[in-house]
KEFIVEX-661519 format. One record per residue (C-alpha): x, z, y. Coordinates in Angstrom, 3 decimals. Example, Ala and Ser with C-alpha at 12.3 -4.5 7.8 and 13.67 -1.06 7.14 Angstrom:
// residues 2
[[12.300,7.800,-4.500]],
[[13.670,7.140,-1.060]],
***
This chain:
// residues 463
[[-63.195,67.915,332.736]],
[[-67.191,68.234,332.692]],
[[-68.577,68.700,329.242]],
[[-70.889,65.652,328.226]],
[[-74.075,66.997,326.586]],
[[-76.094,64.920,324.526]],
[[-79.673,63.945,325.649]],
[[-82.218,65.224,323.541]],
[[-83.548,61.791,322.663]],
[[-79.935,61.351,320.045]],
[[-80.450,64.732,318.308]],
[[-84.042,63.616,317.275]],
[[-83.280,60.018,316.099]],
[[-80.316,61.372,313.824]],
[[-82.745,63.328,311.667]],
[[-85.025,61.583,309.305]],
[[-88.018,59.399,311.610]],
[[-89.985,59.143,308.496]],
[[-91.977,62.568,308.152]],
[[-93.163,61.388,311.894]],
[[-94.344,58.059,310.869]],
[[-96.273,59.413,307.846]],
[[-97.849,62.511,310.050]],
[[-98.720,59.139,312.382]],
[[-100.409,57.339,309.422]],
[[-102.528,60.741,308.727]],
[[-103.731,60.511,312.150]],
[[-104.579,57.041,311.877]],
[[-106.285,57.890,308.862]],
[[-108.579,60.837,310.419]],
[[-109.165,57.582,313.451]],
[[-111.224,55.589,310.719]],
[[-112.371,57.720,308.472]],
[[-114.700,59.915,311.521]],
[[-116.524,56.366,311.634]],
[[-116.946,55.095,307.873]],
[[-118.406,58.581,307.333]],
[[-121.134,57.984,309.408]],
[[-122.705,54.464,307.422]],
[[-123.912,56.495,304.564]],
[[-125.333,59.342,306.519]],
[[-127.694,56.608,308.832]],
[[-130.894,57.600,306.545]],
[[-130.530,61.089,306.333]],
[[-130.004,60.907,310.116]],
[[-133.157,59.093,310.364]],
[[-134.737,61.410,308.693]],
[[-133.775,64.658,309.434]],
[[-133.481,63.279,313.490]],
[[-136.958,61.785,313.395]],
[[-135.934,58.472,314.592]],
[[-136.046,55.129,313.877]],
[[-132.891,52.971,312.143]],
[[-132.077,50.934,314.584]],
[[-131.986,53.882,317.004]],
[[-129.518,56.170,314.545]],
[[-127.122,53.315,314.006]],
[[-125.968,53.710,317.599]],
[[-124.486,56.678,316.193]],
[[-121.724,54.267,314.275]],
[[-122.115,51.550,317.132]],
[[-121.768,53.724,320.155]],
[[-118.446,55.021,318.495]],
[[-117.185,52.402,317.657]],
[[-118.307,50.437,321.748]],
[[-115.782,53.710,322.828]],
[[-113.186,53.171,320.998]],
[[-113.024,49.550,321.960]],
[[-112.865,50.401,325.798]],
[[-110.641,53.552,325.370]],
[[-108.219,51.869,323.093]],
[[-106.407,49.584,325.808]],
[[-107.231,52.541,328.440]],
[[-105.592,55.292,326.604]],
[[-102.625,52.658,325.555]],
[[-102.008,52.235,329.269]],
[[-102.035,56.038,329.424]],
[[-99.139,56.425,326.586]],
[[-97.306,54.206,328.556]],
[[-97.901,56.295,331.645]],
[[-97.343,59.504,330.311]],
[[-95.918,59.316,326.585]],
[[-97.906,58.341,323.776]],
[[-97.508,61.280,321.937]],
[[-99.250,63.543,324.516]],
[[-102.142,61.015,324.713]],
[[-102.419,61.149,320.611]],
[[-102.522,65.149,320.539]],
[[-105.525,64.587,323.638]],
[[-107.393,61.932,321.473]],
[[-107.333,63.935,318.359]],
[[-108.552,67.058,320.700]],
[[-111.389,64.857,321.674]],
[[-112.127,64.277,318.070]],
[[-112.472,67.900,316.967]],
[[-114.397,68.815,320.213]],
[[-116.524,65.517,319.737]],
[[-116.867,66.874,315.505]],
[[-117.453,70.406,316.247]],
[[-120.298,69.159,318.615]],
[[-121.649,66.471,316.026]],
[[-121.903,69.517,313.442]],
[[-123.696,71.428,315.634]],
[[-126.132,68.593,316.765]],
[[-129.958,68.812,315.674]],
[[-130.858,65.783,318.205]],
[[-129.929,62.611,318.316]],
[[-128.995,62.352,322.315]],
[[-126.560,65.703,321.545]],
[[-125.203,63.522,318.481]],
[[-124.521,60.699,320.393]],
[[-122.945,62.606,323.219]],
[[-120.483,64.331,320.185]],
[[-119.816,60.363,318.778]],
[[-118.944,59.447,322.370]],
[[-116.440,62.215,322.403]],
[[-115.174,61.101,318.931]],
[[-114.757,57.278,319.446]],
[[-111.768,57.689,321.876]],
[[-109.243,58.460,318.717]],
[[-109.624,54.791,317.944]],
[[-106.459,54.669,320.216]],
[[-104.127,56.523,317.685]],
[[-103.600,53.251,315.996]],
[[-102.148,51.203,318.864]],
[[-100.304,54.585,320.285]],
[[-98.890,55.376,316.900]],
[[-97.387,51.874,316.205]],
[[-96.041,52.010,319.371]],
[[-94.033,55.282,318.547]],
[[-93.442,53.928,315.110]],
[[-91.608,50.910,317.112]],
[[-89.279,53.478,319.000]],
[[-88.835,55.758,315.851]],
[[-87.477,52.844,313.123]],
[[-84.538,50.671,313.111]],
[[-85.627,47.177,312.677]],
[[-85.231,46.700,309.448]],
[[-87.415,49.364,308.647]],
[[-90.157,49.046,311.314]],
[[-92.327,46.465,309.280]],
[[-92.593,48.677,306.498]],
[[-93.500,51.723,309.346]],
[[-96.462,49.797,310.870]],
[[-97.889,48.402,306.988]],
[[-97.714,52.243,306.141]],
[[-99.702,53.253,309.387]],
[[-101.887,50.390,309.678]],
[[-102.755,50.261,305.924]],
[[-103.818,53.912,305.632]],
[[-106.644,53.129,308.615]],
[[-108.035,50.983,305.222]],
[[-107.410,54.607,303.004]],
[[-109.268,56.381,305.780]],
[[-112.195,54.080,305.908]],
[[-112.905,54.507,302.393]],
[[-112.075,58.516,302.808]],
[[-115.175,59.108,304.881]],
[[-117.447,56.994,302.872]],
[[-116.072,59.638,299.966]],
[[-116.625,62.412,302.252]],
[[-120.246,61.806,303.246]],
[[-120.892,61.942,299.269]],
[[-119.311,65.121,298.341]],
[[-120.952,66.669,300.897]],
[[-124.340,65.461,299.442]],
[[-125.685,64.115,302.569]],
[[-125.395,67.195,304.979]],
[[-124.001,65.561,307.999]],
[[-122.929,69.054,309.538]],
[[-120.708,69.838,306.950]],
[[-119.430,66.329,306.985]],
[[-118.423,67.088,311.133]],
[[-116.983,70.443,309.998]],
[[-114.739,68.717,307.570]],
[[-113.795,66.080,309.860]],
[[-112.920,68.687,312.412]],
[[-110.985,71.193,310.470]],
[[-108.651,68.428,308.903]],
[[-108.290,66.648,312.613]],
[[-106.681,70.284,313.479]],
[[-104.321,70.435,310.844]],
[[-103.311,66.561,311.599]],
[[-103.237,67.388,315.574]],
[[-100.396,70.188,314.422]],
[[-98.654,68.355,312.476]],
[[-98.476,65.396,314.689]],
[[-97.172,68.587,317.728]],
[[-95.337,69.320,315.302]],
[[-93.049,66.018,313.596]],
[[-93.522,63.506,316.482]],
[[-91.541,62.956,319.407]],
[[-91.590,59.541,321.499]],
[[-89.747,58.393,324.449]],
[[-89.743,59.677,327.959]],
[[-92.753,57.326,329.495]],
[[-91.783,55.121,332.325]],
[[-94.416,56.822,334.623]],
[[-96.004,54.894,337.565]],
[[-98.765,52.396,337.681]],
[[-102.009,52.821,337.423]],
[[-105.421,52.581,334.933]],
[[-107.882,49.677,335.470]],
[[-110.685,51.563,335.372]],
[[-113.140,49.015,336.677]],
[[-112.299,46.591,333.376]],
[[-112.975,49.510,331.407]],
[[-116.483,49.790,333.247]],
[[-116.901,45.816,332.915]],
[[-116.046,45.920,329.417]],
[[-118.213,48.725,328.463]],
[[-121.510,46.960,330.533]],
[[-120.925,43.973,328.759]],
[[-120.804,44.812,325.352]],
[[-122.881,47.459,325.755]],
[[-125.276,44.654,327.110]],
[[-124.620,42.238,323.956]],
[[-124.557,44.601,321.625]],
[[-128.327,45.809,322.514]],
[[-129.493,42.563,322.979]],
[[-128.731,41.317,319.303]],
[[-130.081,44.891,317.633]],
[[-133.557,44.726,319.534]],
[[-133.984,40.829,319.703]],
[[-135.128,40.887,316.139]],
[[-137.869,43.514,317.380]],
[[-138.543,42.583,321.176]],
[[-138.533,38.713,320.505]],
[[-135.395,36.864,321.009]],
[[-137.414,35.225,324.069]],
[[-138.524,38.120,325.658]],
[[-137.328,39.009,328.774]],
[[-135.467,42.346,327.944]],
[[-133.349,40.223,325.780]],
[[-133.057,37.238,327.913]],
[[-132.066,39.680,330.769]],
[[-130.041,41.343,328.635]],
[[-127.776,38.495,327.598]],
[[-127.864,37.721,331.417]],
[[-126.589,40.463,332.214]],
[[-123.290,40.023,329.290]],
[[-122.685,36.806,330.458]],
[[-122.592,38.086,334.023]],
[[-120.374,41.020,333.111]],
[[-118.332,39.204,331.188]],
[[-117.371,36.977,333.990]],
[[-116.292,39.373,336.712]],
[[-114.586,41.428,334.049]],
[[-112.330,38.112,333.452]],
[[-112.165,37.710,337.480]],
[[-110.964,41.326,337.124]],
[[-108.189,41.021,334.664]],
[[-106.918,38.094,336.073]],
[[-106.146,39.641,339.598]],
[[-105.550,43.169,339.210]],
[[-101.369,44.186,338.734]],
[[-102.011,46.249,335.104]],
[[-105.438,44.765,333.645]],
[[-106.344,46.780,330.815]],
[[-106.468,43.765,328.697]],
[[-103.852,40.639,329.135]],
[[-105.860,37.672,328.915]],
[[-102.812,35.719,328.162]],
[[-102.210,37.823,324.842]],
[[-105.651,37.220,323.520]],
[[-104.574,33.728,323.698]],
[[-101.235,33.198,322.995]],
[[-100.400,30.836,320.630]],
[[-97.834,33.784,318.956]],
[[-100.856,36.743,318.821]],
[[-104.057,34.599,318.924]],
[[-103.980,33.945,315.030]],
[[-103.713,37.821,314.470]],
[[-106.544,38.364,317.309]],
[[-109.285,36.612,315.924]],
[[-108.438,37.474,311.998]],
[[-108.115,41.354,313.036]],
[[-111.834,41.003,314.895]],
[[-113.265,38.900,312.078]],
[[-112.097,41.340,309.314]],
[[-112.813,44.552,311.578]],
[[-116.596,42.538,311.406]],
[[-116.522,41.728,307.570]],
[[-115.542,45.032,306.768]],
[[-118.068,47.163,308.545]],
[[-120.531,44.465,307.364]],
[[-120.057,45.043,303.711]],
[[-119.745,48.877,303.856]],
[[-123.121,49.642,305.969]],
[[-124.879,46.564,303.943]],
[[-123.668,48.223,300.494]],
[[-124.473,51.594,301.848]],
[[-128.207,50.749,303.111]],
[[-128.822,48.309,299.870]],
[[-127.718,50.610,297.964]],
[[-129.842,53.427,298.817]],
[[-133.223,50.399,299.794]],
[[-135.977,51.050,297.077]],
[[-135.933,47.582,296.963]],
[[-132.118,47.201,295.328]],
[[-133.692,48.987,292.189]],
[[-130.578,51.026,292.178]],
[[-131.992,54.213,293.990]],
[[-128.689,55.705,295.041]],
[[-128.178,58.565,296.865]],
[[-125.538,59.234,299.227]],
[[-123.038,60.773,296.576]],
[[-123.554,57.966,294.337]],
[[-122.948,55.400,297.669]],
[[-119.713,57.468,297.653]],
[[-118.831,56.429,293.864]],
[[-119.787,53.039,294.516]],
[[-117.252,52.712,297.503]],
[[-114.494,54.778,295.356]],
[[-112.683,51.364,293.851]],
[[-112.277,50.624,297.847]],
[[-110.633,54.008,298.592]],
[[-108.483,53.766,295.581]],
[[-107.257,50.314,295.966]],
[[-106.317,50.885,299.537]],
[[-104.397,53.893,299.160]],
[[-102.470,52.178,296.077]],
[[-101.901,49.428,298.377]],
[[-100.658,51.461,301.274]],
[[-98.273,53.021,298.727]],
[[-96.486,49.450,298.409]],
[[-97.176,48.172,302.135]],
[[-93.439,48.728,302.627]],
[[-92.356,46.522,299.577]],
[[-94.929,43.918,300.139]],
[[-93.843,43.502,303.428]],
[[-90.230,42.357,302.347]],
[[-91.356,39.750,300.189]],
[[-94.442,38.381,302.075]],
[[-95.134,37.475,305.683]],
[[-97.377,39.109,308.054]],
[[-99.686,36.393,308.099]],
[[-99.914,35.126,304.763]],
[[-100.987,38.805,303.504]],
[[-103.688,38.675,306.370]],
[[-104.254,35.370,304.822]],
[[-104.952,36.769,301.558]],
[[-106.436,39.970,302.811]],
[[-109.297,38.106,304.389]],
[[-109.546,35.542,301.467]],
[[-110.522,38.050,299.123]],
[[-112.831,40.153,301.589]],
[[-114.546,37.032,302.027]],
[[-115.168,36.642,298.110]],
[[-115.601,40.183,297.969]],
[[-118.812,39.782,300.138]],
[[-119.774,36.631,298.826]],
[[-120.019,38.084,295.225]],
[[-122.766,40.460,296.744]],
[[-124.788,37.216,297.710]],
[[-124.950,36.162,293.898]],
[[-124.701,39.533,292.019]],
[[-126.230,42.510,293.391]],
[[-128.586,43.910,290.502]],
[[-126.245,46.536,288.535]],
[[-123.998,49.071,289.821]],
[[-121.608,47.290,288.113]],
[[-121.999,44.180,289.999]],
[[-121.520,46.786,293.311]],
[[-118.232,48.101,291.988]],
[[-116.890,44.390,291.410]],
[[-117.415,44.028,295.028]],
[[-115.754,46.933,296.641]],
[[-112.920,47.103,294.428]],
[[-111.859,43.435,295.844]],
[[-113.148,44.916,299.111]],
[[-110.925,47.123,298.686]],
[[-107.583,44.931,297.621]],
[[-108.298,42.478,300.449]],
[[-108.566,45.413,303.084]],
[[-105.319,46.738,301.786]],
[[-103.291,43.930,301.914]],
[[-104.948,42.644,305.074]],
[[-105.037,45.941,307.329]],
[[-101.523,46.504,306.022]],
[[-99.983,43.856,307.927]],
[[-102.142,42.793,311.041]],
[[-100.497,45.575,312.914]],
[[-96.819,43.378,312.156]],
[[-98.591,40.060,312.357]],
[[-100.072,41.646,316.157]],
[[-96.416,42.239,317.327]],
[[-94.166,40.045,315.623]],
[[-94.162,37.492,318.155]],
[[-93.990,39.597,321.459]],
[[-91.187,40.514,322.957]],
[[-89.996,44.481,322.498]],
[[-91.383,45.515,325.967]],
[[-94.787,44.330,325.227]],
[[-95.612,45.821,321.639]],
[[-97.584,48.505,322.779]],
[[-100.024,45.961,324.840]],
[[-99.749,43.306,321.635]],
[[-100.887,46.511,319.226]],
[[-104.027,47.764,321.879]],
[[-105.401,44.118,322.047]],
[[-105.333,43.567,318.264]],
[[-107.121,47.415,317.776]],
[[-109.394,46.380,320.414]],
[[-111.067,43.086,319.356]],
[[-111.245,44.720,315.357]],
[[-113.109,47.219,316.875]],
[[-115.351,45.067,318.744]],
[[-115.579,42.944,315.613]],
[[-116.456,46.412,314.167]],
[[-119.117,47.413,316.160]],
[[-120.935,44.199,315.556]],
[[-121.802,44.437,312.369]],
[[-124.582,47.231,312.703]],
[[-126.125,44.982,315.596]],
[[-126.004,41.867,313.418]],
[[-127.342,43.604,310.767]],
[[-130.123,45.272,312.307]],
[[-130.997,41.872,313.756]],
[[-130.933,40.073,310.438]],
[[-132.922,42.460,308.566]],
[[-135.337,42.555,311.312]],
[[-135.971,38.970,310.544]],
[[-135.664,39.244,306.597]],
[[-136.130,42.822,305.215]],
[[-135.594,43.351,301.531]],
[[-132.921,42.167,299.648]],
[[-132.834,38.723,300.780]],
[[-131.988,39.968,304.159]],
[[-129.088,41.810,302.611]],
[[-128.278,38.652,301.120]],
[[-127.599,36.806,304.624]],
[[-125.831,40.102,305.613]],
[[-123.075,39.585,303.011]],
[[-123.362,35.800,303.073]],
[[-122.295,36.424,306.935]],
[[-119.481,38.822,306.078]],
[[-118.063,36.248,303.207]],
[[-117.996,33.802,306.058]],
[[-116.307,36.069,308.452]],
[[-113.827,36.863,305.965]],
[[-113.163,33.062,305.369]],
[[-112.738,32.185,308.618]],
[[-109.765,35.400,308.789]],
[[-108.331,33.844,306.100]],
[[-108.100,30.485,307.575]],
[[-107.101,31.967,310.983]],
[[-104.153,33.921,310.005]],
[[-102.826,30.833,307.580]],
[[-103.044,28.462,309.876]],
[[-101.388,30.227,312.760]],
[[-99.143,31.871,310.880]],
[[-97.739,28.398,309.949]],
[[-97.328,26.659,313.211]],
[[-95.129,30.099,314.626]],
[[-93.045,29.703,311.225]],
[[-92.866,26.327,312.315]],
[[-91.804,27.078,316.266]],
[[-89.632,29.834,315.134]],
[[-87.523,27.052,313.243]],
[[-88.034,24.491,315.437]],
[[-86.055,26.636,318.593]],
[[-82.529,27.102,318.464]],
***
């Protein structure tokens, strides 16, 4: 009789799936704190680059406009060829992409290095997808609030790390890529996924559609302030993202594997998850650059420099790895969507408190450490309020579309706010900029709530 031997697959899901999903969350970690570690370092850029604000801040936006294309491409590609292999290439991106940044004394060879850096915005999606195949069900809620949640720990890491390393922005890229190497081998090391299903191919023309039009937006609402919102740079501009926009919906429409479903931004199960992920991706940028640039303003009367922006964003850091600690146990006794609920709630008042009281550093360290208890318990569960609703074979796609409109939301907020302080400098332009954060993170709240309740409500409703 032939001997049965076991497929490889079995031996790895008897041992323990739990040292991969944590090596997963560092990675997701290293994903978002590369960007947040950038907002305090946008004067000294200026500075030490000989450029203008609004010209440095593509350093933050330009990353962030990558990761938003690349994070549906490079999902595709996990599917295509295992999402584990497509992690370990993303985080090789990010340390050549870091080493590059740390060796950058231009801004064009900076922004080339950021290019290289905003495709690891994809280990979120990826990793929750191997999270999905790793965990039972019982357990996988409590997987993707671990994974997801430390993205909110990493955010407030790099904000810590720009501050400890007093400004240097080399050093910072050193740091960043020296820890990205130890995460890339211990992620070789821990995770193993499924065999991919192979076949298929990318969309690259929606990933060229997408990047013209946000590019396109995204330009037009930083310079309007500065060209003249009726000019006809800007006027051609927004031609041009309308125009974009169009075909690249013509596109995903009527090619076989569109990089982004158009029915899942939609759907009644995902939509409430959709636009409360790219509202509190928004709010949260929002806040962190407008603390970061108020902070240091010589108008704020606080005169910080970028170690003391670090203090000031501590309470954030600390509340969102506490948080991520009990994102597990939360999980059990909440739903998805009323922690996004909540999560967005108190962003929103987080920001809004920055519209009233702004004068003391005490008033700055009310406001990030409910900045950082709403981005805890928010970021903890989107990625479960993303998937919940999808069928099995379709997490993966579910997971890339939330990543990709948080990002977008994301990589708003530096255009907004460039525009808005163009119009308003001082403090009451800062002022707007949190009153439109607190209203972003209102509208999450809402969102999630109310959407959450009516798929409650069909989920008892069918048999």
């Amino acid at each position: 009789m032939a001997t049965v031997v076991a497929p490889p697959q079995r031996e790895i899901s008897n041992k323990s799936p739990w040292p991969a999903v944590v090596a997963l969350a560092l990675a997701a970690s290293i994903a978002a704190l590369q960007n947040t570690a950038v907002v305090p370092l946008l004067p000294v850029l200026q500075r030490e680059l000989h450029t203008s604000l609004s010209a440095v801040s593509w350093t933050l936006t330009l990353s962030l406009l990558v990761g938003a294309v690349s994070t549906p491409l490079l999902s595709r590609f996990g599917d295509m060829y295992g999402r584990r292999t497509i992690i370990l290439g993303a985080l090789a991106l990010l340390v050549i992409g870091s080493v590059l940044a740390g060796l950058a004394t231009s801004l064009p060879m900076l922004l080339v290095a950021r290019v290289l850096q905003g495709f690891v915005a994809a280990l979120v999606p990826l990793s929750i997808g191997v999270v999905r195949d790793l965990l039972p069900r019982e357990q996988l809620a409590t997987g993707i609030g671990v994974v997801s949640a430390t993205m909110g720990f990493g955010s407030g890491g790099g904000m810590i790390l720009a501050g400890l390393a007093s400004g240097d922005y080399h050093a910072v890229f050193w740091i960043t890529a020296a820890v990205t190497v130890v995460a890339a081998v211990i992620v070789a090391l821990l995770v193993r996924d499924r065999v991919p299903g192979g076949g298929g191919r990318p969309d690259l023309a929606g990933a060229f559609l997408l990047t013209v039009w946000l590019v396109a937006l995204l330009l037009a609402i930083s310079e309007g302030g500065s060209w003249g919102w009726g000019s006809p740079g800007v006027l051609g501009l927004f031609a041009v993202t309308v125009l974009a926009a169009l075909a690249w919906v013509a596109v995903e429409r009527r090619v076989a594997e569109p990089l982004v479903q158009m029915s899942m931004l939609v759907q009644r199960g995902t939509i409430g998850a959709t636009v409360a992920s790219m509202l509190l991706g928004f709010a949260f940028f929002t806040v962190m650059t407008g603390v970061s640039g108020f902070t240091q303003a010589p108008a704020s009367g606080l005169g910080a420099s970028t170690l003391q922006v670090g203090f000031y964003l501590l309470p954030s850091t600390l509340f969102m790895l506490v948080i991520s600690l009990f994102a597990g146990q939360f999980m059990r006794r909440f739903s998805a969507s009323s922690m996004v609920a909540a999560g967005g709630g108190v962003v929103g008042l987080a920001a809004l408190w920055l519209v009233f009281a702004h004068r003391t550093g005490g008033d700055i360290y009310v406001a990030t450490s409910l900045l950082g208890i709403g981005l805890g318990v928010g970021y903890a569960a989107l990625g479960t309020m993303a998937v919940e609703h999808v069928s099995p074979d379709k997490t993966a796609l579910a997971a890339g579309v939330n990543a990709l409109v948080r990002i977008v939301g994301g990589s708003t907020a530096g255009a907004v706010i460039a525009a808005v302080l163009a119009a308003q400098p001082g403090v009451l332009g800062y002022q707007w900029v949190f009153g439109v954060a607190a209203v972003a993170g209102g509208v999450a709240a809402v969102f999630a709530a109310v959407f959450g309740l009516l798929n409650r409500r069909v989920a008892i409703a069918t048999p």
